[in-house]
Residue, then its C-alpha position, 0 to 999 in steps of 0.5 A: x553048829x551051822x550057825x556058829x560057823x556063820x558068825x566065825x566067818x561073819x567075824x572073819x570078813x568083818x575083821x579083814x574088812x577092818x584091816x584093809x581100811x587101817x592099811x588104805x588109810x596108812x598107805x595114804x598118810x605115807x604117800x601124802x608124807x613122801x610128797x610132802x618129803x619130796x617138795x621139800x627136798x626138791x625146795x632145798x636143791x637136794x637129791x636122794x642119793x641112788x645106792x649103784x647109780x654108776x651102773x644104773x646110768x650104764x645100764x642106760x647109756x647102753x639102751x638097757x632100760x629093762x635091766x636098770x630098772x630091775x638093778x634100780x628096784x634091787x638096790x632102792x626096794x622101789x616098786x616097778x612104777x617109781x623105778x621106771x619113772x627114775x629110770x626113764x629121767x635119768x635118760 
């Protein structure tokens, strides 16, 4: 009995183990084509257009950073990093 519930949990490590490497190796395709996305935007003169941009640049202009950068991730879906690096270039 001992033995089968070493080999399950054996299996189970090796199986998480396996999946976190497929979703490190994905995560590190989509960042290598999102820069590429953005060279190429940045090449053509082309932004990407921010869904609520007025209110976001309000939100700066009134020296309100914390609340544009949480309007900024709602309506982008962007992570707290990219969103204050957007937020901070706006200013």
């Amino acid at each position: 009995m001992d033995i089968a519930i070493l080999f399950c949990t054996c299996v189970v490590v090796l199986g998480v183990a396996s999946i976190q490497t497929q979703l490190t190796r994905s995560e590190r395709r989509v960042a290598r084509v999102e820069r590429k996305l953005d060279a190429v935007m940045r090449h053509l003169g082309l932004e990407e257009e921010v869904p609520r941009r007025d209110e976001i640049l309000a939100l700066v202009r009134d020296g309100k950073q914390v609340q544009a950068i949480k309007l900024y991730r709602e309506a982008t879906g962007a992570g707290l990093v990219e969103a204050k690096q957007a937020v901070d270039a706006m200013s």
